[in-house]
N, C-alpha and C positions, 0 to 999 in steps of 0.2 A: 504494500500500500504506500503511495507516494504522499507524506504528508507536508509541511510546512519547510522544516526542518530540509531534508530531501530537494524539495526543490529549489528551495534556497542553496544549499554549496552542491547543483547540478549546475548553477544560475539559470535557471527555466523559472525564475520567479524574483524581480527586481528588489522585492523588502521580505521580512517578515517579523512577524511581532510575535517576541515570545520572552520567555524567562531569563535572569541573568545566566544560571548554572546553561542553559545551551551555548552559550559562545563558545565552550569547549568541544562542543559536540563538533559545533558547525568546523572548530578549528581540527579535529582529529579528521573528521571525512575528509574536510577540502583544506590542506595545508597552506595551499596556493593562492588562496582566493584571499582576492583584496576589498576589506568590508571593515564597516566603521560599526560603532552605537551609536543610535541618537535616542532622543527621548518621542516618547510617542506619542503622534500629530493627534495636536488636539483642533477644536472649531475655534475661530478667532474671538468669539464674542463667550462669556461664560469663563468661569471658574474650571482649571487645569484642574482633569482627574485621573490616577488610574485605579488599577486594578489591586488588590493586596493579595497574596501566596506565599504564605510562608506557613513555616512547620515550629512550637514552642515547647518548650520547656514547662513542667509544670508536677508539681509534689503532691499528693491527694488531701484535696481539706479537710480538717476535722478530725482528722486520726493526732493522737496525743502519744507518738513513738519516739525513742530517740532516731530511729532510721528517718523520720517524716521531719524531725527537727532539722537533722542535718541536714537531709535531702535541701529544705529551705535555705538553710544557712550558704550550702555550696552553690545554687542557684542564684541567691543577692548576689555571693559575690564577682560570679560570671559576666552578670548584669548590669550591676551597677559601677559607676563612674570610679575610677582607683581615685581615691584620697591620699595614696603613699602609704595607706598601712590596713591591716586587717586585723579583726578579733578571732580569734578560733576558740570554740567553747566546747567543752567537753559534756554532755548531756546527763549522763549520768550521774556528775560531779556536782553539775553548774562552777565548775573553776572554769573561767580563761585567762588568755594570754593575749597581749597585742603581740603584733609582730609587722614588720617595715616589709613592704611590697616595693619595688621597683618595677613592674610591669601591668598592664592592662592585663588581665585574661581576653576578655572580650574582645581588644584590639589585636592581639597577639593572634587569635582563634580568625579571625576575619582574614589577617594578613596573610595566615597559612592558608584558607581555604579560598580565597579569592571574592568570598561572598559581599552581597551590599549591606549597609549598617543598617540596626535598625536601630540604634542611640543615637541622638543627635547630635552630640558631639565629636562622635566618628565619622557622622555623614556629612560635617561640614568639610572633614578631612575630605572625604571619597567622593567629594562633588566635582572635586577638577581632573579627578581620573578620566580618561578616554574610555577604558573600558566599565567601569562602575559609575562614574558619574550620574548617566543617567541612570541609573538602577537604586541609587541613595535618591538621587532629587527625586523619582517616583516615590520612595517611602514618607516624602513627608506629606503628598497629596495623596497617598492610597486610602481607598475606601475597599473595606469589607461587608460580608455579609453574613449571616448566619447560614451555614451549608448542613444538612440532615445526612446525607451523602455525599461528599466530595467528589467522590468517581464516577457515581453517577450524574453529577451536576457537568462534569467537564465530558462526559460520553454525551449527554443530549446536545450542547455545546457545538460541539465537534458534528453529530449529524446533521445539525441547522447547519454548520458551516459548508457541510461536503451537500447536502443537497441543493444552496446555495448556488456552489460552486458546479456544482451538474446543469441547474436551469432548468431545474425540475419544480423550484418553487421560487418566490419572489422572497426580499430581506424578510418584510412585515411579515409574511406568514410563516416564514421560518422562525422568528422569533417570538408571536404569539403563540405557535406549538412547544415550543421550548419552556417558555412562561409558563402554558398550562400542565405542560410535563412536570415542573419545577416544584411546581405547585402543591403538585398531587402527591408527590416526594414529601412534600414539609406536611401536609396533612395525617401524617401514617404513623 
């Protein structure tokens, strides 16, 4: 099946719009191909929006464990902003200890994997990247939405698009069937 991806580093398709983690794809298919990022064309009139996708972090609430404490505690510090130093506390004791940090986790984890920020003081960093810029400046207009099925939401998605793209149906009714597909998903 020839999707986006595909026909883009075939170049049988001048743009396409997709995730940051693809530009590795598109660079292992086609090493050769000369291709940029930009941020994604919005209408001229209205408020810049896009899309949000991402995948979080998250400790179960309510449980009273030392495993649920710490889980939480290694999470802030993932997260939140280095101050120069860290408390590590022992659960079972309630003793801690500060100790002096010299690094970002968060920024350090970004820098290895290539990914865009979603703290905004990383993404002021990654906004003049060529490759990430636009993928941070998206994070700070992304809008979400509540998904019952994720896979399912990007499967109906993706059929509006390909029957689109066949001329089998028109934009509007490809996407009122998707809306009512979507729908019926969240009712369940």
């Amino acid at each position: 099946k020839n999707d986006s991806i595909d026909s883009f580093y075939e170049s049988t398709a001048a743009m396409m719009i997709n995730y940051s983690w693809h530009y590795s794809t598109v660079k292992s298919k086609n090493a050769k191909l000369n291709f940029a990022v930009a941020p994604v064309p919005q209408p001229s009139s209205g408020q810049p929006v896009n899309y949000a996708n991402y995948w979080g972090f998250a400790s179960a609430k309510g449980k009273s464990n030392e495993a649920t404490y710490e889980a939480q505690q290694f999470l802030k510090f993932l997260t939140v902003k280095n101050n120069g130093k860290v408390i590590l506390g022992n659960a079972l004791s309630g003793n801690t200890k500060e100790f002096a940090v010299d690094f970002d986790p968060a920024k350090n984890y970004l820098d290895i994997t290539g990914k865009p920020a979603a703290r905004r003081d990383i993404i002021e960093e990654q906004k003049s990247d060529p490759i990430l810029g636009p993928f941070a400046y998206g994070n700070l207009i992304a809008k979400s939405w509540y998904q019952v099925d994720p896979e399912e939401n990007e499967k109906i998605l993706a059929e509006a698009i390909d029957s689109v793209n066949k001329g089998s149906i028109t934009i509007r009714d490809a996407l009122k069937i998707a809306e009512t597909r979507i729908n019926q998903l969240m009712r369940k």
